[in-house]
C-alpha positions as a printed NumPy array, in Angstrom:
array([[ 17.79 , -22.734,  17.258],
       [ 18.441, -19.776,  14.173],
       [ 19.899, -21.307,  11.248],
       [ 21.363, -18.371,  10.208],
       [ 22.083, -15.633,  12.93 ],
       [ 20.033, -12.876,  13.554],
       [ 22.25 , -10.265,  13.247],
       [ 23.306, -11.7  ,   9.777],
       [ 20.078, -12.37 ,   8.711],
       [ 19.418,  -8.758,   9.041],
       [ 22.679,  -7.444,   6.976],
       [ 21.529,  -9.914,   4.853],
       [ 17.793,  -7.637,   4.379],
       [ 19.549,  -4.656,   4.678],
       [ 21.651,  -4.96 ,   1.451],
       [ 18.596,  -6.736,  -0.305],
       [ 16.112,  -5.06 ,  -2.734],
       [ 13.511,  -2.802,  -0.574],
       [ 10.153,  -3.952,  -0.478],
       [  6.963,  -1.774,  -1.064],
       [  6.409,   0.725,   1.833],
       [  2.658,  -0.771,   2.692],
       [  4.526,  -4.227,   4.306],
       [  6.552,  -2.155,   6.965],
       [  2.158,  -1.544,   8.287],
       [  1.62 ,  -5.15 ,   7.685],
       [  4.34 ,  -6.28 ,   9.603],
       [  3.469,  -3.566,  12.566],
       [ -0.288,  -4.697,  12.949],
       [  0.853,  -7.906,  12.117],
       [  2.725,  -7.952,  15.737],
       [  0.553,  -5.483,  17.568],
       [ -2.994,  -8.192,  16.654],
       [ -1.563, -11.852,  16.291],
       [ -0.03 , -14.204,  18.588],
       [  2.453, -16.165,  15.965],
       [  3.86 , -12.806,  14.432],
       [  6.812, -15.076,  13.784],
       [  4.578, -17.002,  11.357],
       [  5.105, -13.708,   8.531],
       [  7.576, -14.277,   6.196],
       [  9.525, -11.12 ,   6.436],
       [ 11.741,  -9.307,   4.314],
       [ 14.652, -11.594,   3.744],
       [ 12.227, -14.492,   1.944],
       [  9.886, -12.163,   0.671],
       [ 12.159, -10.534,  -0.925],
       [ 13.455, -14.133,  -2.554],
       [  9.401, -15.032,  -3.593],
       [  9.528, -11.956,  -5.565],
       [ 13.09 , -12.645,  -7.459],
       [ 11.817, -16.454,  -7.974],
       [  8.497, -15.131, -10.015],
       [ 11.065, -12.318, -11.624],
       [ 13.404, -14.514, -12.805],
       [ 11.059, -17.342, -13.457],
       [  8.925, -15.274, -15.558],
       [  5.657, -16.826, -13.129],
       [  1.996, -15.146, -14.16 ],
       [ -0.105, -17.664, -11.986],
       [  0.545, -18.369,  -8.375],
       [ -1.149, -20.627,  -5.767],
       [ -0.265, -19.843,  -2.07 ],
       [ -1.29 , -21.759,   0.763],
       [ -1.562, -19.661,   3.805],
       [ -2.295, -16.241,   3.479],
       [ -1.437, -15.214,   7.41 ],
       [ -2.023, -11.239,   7.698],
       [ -0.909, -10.687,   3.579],
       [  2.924,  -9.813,   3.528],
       [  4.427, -13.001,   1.164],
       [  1.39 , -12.267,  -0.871],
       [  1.783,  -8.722,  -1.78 ],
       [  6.041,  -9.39 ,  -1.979],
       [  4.76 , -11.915,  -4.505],
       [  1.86 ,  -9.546,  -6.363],
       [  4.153,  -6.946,  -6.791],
       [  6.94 ,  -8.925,  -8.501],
       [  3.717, -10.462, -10.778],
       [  3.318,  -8.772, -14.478],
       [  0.208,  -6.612, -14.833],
       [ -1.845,  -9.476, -16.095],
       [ -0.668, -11.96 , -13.047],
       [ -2.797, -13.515, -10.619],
       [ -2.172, -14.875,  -7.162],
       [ -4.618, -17.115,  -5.477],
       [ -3.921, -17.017,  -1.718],
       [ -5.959, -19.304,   0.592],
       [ -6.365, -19.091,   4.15 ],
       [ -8.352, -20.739,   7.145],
       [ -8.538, -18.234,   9.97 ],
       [-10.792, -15.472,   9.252],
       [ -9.058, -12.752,  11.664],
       [ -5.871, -13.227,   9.893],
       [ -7.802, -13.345,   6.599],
       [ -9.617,  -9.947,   7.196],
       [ -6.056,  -8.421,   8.185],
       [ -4.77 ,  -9.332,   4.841],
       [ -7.8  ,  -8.358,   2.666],
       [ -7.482,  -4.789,   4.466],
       [ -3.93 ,  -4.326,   2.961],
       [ -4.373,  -6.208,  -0.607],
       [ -7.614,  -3.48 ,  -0.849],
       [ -4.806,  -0.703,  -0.249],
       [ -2.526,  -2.027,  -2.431],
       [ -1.8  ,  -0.932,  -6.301],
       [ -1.825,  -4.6  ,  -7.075],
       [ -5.23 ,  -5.178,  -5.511],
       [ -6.637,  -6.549,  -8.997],
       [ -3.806,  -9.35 ,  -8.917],
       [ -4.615, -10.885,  -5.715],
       [ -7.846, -13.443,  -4.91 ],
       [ -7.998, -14.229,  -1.615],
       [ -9.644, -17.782,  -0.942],
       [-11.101, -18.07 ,   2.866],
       [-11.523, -21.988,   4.21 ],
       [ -9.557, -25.014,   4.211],
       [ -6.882, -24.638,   1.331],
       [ -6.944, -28.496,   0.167],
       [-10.526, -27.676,  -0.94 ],
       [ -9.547, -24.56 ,  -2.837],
       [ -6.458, -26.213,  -4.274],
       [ -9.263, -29.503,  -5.462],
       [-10.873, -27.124,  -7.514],
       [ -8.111, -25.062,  -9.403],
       [ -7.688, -26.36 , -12.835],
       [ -4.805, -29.541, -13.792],
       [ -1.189, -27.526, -14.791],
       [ -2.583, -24.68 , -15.05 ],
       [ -0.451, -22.599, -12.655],
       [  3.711, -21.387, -12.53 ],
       [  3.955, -21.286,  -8.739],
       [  2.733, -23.284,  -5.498],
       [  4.008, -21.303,  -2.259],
       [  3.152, -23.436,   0.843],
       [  3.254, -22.273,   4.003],
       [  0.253, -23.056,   6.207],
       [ -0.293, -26.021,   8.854],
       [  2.2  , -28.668,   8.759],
       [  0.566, -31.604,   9.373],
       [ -1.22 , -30.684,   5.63 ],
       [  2.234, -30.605,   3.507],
       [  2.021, -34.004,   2.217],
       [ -1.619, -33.327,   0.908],
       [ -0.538, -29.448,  -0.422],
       [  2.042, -31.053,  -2.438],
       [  0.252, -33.746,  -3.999],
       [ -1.688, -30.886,  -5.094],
       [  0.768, -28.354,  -5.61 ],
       [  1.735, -31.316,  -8.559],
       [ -1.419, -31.615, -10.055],
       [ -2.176, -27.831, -10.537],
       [  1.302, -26.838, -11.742],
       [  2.386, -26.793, -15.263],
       [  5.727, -28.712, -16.13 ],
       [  8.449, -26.318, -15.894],
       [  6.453, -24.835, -12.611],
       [  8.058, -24.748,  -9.459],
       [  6.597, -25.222,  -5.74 ],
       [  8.485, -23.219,  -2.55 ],
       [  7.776, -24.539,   0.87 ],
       [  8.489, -23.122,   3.917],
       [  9.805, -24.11 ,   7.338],
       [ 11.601, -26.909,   5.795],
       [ 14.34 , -27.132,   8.69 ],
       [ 11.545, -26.062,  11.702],
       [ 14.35 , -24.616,  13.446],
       [ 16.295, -27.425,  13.407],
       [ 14.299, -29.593,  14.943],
       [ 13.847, -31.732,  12.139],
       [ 17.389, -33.314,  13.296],
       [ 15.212, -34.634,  16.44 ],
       [ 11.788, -34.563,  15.827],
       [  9.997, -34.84 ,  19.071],
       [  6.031, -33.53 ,  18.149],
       [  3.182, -34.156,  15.159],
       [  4.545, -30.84 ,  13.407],
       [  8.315, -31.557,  13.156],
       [  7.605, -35.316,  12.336],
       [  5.159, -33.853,   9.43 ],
       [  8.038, -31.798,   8.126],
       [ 10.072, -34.347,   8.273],
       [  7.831, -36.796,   6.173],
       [  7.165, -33.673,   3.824],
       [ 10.906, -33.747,   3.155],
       [ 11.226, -37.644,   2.78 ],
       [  8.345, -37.472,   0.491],
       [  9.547, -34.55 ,  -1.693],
       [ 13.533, -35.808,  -2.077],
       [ 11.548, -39.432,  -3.224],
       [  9.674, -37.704,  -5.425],
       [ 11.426, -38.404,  -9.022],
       [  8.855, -35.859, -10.885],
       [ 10.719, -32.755,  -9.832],
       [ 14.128, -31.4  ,  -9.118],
       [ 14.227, -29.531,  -5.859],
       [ 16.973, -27.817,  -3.741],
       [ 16.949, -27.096,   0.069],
       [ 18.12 , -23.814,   1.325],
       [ 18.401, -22.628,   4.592],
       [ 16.52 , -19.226,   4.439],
       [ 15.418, -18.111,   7.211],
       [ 13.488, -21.257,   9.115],
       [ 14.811, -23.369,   5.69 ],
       [ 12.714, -23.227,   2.016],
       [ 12.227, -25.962,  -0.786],
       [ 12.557, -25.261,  -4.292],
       [ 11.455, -28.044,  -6.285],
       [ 10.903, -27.823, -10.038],
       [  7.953, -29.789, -11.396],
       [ 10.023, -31.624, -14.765]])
């Protein structure tokens, strides 16, 4: 089911900051050469990634799940000039999607794209020494991803997760997936190290604020 409507999800993105003009391309090949398009975060959230790292002041972000590039480059544009995002993803098609865009972009330098499993690239990222952790990859892999999203992240760092509310279906949890999201949301409202808020954004985000 849509948690929000999709006619008001879209006046919502309409009357929302633009977004550079390289992720309308994304988003076209994005549907045209993949067969989860639905899996890119869009405007609406992208748009929030880049306020959080505005507002937050974030130079160092891990993200976990590049897809075909779009939440990274909403997030490397909203980075200061001496930011970095490390983006790590599995499947090399999408992979060579997004590293086709990030080389076009102006904030190519800002962006290291990681290709294999992203638990291994997250073991070997230096202890609180990053702002952000955006996950948003298999679900099955949240607990681990937060585990480490705590270990690499400053205090005062914040982690966003995505698909939270897996379109409601975390209400009756029937598969692996939804019962993983489920356990990823039992785990993170337990979890007395942060302070964390649950929206419902698009398919539902966590904000949870490493103390």
């Amino acid at each position: 089911m849509d948690i929000v409507s999709k006619p008001l999800e879209e006046y919502a993105a309409a009357h929302s900051s633009p977004l550079p003009p390289l992720l309308d391309r994304v988003a076209a090949r994005t549907r045209a050469e993949t067969s989860a398009p639905q899996m890119m975060v869009g405007r609406l959230e992208g748009n929030v990634l880049a306020m959080l790292i505005r507002l937050s002041g974030a130079k160092r972000v891990v993200e976990v799940g590049t897809f075909t590039g779009y939440s990274a480059l909403c997030m490397a544009s909203a980075l200061p000039e001496d930011g970095e995002i490390v983006t790590c993803e599995l499947n090399d098609a999408h992979a060579d999607i997004a590293q086709s865009f990030f080389d076009e972009s102006e904030h190519r330098k800002k962006i290291r794209l990681r290709r294999g499993a992203a638990i291994a690239t997250m073991r070997d990222l230096p202890e609180g020494s990053f702002d952000m952790v955006f996950i948003d990859a298999d679900k099955e892999g949240y607990p681990a991803y937060w585990d480490e999203a705590m270990r690499v992240l400053r205090p005062g760092g914040f982690v966003v997760a995505d698909n939270v509310l897996w379109s409601g279906q975390v209400l009756d949890p029937r598969d692996d997936s939804t019962r993983a999201i489920v356990a990823f949301n039992e785990k993170v409202a337990r979890d007395s190290r942060v302070d964390h808020v649950m929206l419902t954004v698009r398919d539902g985000m966590t904000i949870a604020r490493k103390r």
